[in-house]
C-alpha positions in Angstrom: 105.2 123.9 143.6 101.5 125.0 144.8 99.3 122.3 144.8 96.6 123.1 142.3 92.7 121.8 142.5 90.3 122.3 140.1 86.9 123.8 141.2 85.7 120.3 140.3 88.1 118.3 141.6 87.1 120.4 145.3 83.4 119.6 144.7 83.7 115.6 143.7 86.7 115.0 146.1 85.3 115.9 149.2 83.5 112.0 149.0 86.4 110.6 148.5 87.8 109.9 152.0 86.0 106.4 152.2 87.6 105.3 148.9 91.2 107.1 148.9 93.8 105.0 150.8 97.0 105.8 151.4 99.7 103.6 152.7 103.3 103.1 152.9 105.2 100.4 150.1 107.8 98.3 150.9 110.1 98.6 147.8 112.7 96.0 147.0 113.6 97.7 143.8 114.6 101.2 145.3 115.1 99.3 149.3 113.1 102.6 149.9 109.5 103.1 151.8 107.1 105.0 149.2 104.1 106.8 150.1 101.2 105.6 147.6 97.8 106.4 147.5 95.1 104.6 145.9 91.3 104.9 144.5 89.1 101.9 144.6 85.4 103.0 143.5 83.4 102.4 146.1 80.9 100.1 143.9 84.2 98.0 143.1 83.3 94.6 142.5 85.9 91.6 141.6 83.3 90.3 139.2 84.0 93.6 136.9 87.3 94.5 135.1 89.1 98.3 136.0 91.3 100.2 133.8 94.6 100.9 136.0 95.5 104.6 136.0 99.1 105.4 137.2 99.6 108.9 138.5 103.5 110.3 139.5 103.3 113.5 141.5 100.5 112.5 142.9 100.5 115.4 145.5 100.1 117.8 142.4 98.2 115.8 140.2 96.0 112.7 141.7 93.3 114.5 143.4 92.5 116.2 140.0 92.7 112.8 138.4 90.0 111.1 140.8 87.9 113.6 140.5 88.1 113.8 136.8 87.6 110.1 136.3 84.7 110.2 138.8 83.6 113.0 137.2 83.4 111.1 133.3 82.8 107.9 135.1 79.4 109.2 136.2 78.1 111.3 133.3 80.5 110.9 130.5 80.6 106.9 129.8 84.3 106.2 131.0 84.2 103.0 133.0 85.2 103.1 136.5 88.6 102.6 137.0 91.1 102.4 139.6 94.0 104.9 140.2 97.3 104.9 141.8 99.5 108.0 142.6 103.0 108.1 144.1 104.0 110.9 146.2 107.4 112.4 145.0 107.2 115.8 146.5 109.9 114.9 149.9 113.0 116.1 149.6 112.3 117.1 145.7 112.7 113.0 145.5 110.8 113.3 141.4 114.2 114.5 140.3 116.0 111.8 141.2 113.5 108.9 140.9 113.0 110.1 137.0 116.5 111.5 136.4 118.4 110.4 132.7 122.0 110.7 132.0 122.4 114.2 130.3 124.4 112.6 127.6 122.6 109.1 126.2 119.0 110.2 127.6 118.8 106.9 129.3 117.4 106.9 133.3 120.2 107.1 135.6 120.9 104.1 138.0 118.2 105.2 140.4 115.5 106.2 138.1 116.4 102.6 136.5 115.1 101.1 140.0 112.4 103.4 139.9 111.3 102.4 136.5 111.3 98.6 138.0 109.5 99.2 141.1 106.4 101.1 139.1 106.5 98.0 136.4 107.6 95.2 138.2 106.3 95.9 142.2 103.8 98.4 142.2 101.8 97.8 139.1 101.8 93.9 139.5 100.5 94.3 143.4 97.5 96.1 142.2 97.1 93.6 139.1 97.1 90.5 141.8 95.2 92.2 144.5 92.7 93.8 141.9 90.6 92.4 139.1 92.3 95.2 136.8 91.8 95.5 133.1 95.2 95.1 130.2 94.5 98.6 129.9 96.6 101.4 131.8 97.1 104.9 131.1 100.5 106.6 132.6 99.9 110.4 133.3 103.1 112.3 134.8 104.4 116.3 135.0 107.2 118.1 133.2 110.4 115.6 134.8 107.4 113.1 135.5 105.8 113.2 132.0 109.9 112.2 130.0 109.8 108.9 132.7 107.0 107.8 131.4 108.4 107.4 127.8 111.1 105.4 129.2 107.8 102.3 128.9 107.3 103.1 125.3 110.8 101.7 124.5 110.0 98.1 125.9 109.5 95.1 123.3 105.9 95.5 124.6 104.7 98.8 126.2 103.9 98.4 129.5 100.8 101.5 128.9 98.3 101.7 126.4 97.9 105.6 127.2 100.9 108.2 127.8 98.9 111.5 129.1 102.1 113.7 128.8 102.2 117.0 130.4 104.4 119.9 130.0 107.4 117.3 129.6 111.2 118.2 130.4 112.8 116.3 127.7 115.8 113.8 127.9 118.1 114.3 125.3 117.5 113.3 121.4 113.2 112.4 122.7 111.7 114.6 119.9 113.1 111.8 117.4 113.3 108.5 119.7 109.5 109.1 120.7 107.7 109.6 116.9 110.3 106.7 116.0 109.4 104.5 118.4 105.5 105.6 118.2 105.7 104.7 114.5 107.5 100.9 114.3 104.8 100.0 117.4 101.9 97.4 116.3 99.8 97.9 119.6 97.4 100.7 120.2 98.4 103.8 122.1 96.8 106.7 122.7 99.9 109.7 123.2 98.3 113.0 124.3 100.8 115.7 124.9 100.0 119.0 126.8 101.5 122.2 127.0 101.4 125.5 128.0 101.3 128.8 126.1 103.2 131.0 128.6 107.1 130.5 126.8 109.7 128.3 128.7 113.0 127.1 127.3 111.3 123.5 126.8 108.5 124.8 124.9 110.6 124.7 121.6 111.5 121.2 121.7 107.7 120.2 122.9 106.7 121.9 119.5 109.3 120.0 117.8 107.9 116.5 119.3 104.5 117.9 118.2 105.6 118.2 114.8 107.5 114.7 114.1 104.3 112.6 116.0 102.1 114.6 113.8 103.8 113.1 110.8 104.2 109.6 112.1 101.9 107.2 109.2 100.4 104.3 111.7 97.5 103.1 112.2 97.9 102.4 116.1 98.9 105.6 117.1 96.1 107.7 118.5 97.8 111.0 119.0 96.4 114.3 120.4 97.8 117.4 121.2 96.8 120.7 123.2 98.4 124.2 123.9 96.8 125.8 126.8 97.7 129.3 125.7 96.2 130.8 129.1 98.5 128.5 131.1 101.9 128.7 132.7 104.2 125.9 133.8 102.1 125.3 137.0 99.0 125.7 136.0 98.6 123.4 133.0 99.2 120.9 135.5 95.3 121.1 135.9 95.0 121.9 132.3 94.0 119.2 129.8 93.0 116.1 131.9 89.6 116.0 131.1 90.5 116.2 128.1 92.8 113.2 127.6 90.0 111.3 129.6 87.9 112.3 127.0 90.1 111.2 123.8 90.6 107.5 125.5 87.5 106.5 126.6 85.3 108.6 124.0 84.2 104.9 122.5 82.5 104.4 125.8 80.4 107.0 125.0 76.9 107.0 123.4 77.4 107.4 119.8 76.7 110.9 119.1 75.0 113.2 116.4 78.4 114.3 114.9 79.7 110.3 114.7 76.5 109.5 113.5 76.2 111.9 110.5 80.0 112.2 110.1 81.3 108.4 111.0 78.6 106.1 110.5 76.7 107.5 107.8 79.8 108.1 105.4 81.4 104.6 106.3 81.2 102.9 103.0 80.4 99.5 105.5 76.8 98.0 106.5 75.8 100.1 109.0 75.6 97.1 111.6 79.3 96.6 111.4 79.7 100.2 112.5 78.4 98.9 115.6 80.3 95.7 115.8 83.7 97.1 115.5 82.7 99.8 118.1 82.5 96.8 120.8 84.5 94.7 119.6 87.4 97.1 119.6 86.6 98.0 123.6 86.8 94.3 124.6 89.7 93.7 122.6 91.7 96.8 123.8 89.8 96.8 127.6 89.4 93.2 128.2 85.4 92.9 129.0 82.3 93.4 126.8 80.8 96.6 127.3 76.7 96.3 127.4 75.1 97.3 124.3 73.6 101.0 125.0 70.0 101.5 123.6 71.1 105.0 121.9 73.5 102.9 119.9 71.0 100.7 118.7 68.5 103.3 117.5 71.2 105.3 116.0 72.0 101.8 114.2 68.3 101.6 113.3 68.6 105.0 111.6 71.2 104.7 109.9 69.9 101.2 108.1 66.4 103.5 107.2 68.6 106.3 106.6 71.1 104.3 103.9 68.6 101.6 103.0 70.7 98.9 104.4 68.1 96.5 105.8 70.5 93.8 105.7 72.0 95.0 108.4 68.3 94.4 110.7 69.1 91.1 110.9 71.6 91.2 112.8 70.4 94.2 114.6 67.5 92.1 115.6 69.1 89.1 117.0 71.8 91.5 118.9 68.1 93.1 120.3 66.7 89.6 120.8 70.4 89.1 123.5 70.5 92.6 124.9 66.6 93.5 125.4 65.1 90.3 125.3 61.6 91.3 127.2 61.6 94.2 124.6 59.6 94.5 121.1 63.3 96.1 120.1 64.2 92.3 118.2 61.6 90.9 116.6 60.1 94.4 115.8 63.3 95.0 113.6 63.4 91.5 112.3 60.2 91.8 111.0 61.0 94.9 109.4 63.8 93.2 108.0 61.4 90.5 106.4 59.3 93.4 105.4 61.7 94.8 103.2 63.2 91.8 101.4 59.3 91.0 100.6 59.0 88.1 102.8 55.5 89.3 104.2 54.0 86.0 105.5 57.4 86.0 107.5 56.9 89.5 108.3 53.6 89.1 109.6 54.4 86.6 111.9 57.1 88.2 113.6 55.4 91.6 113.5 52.5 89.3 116.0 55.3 88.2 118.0 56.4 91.6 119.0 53.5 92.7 119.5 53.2 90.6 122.3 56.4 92.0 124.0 56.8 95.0 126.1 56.7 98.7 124.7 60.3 100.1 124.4 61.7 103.8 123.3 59.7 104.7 120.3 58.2 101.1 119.8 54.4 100.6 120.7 51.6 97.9 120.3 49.7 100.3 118.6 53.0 100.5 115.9 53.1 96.8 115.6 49.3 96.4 115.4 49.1 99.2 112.5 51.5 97.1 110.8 49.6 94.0 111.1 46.7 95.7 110.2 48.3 96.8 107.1 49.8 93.5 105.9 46.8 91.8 106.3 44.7 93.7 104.3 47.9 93.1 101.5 47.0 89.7 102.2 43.2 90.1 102.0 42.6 88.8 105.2 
């Protein structure tokens, strides 16, 4: 197989000397050496948390990967994270460190050892020697991709993201995997990728498709793309952005669309929107993600938008944490006090912003024409 980089990948990896390492493992497990390569960001810092990102043929696929998560890291709000890729391409080794008995479906005695040394030696290493995040994301290739559903089948899945691409199938997986996907209570994100150019897979790919699509729970977060202009090596460099994309999208600034379509038609205060936004990135990532300022004006909209100025409160005292040299919390709190027709109150706080600094749309001159305009309710 050709390796295959992505225009972008060749533009954003050509900085990545200083950060790609590349060293030889010691493995128990498979009493084998493996070459592995790993990305640290070059920022990395042990007082920050790292989503883990494990890449098999990573002499088709890791370059593409850093550079994609570089890519979103810097411009699309994916945190940094760091990636690991083992090299299978010697000796054609990814058929026998991911092989399955043709009959049960299960890994064969070697891809068993392989399994361990990526869960139990490899993984681990990076967990003690990093401060890594409890969430990892397992991307593989057509024999690489099945392997990595061999993790879904563990009382606890070892990956919170399956990026699954162009998979060669083990035997009976278009029913174990939607099965499996269905009775699980943890959060997964399953994104399968395939190509449009026909292959003698592609049938039972569909198949998987169309059993996940009809799996009813809650934790699954499934996604699936057909890259009709691909072939079997191609897609390799097909959908990755994507997948990035899907995961981490809750990273992202809260848009437009999820404003008009998400928050605005949630039949819950508009604050709690934004509560269960974080809340659900440091429960699933393991670290609090600071509160962007587009989310809180979008927040601010919406409660002037639906009329929900209950939800100002605790708007304002979330401002009062995040921006607290800012007119953002007591500006809103006022407001807030405003609205219920506590106006003494309102004044008050509408003085105290005032004398705080000028932020986004909020001026003095906005706070003073407010003043101005309670105090001649008042009669003053």
């Amino acid at each position: 197989m050709t390796r295959i980089i992505t225009v972008l990948a060749l533009l954003i990896c050509s900085g990545l000397s200083s950060q790609v390492t590349q060293e030889i493992f010691e493995s128990f497990k498979l009493q084998e050496r493996r070459d592995v390569k790993y990305y640290i960001p070059e920022d990395y810092s042990p007082e920050k948390k790292y989503p883990l990102v494990l890449v098999l043929d990573a002499e088709y696929l890791f370059e593409n990967v850093v550079a994609t998560a570089k890519f979103y890291s810097s411009f699309h709000g994916m945190p940094q994270a760091i990636i690991v890729g083992v090299d299978q391409g010697n000796n054609d080794i990814r058929w026998d460190d991911c092989d399955y008995d043709q009959v049960s479906g299960l890994p064969t005695e070697k891809g068993k050892k392989f399994f361990e040394f990526l869960g139990m030696e490899l993984i681990p290493y990076l967990e003690t020697s990093y401060n890594t995040a409890p969430f990892k994301m397992f991307i593989g290739y057509d024999i690489t991709a099945n392997f990595g559903n061999f993790y879904l089948f563990k009382e606890k899945s070892l990956f919170n993201s399956y990026v699954s691409i162009s998979p060669i199938l083990a035997p009976e997986m278009e029913s174990r995997i939607p099965a499996r996907l269905g009775a699980m209570d943890k959060k997964i994100f399953y994104h399968l990728i395939v190509e449009g150019e026909k292959s003698k897979d592609q049938k039972r790919i569909l198949d998987l498709d169309k059993a996940i699509k009809v799996v009813d729970n809650e934790s699954l977060h499934y996604f699936f793309d057909q890259y009709n202009d691909a072939d079997h090596i191609s897609v390799a460099t097909y959908g990755i952005g994507k997948a990035f994309d899907n995961v981490f999208k809750m990273f992202k600034p809260i848009s437009p669309k999820e404003y008009k379509t998400e928050m605005l038609t949630s039949e819950e205060p508009v604050y709690q929107y934004l509560e269960d936004k974080y809340r659900e990135i440091e429960e699933m990532f393991g670290f609090k993600k600071a509160v962007e300022l587009n989310d809180i004006m979008a927040v601010y909209a919406g409660c002037r938008k639906k009329d929900d100025f209950e939800s100002l409160k605790p708007l304002s005292d979330l401002c009062k944490e995040e921006f607290p040299n800012t007119m953002l919390g007591f500006y809103f709190e006022a407001e807030y006090y405003e609205e219920i027709g506590d106006t003494k109150k309102a004044l008050r706080t509408f003085e105290k912003a005032f004398g705080m600094e000028e932020i986004d749309f909020l001026t003095k001159e906005m706070a003073l024409e407010k003043i101005d305009a309670l105090k001649a309710d008042f009669g003053y």
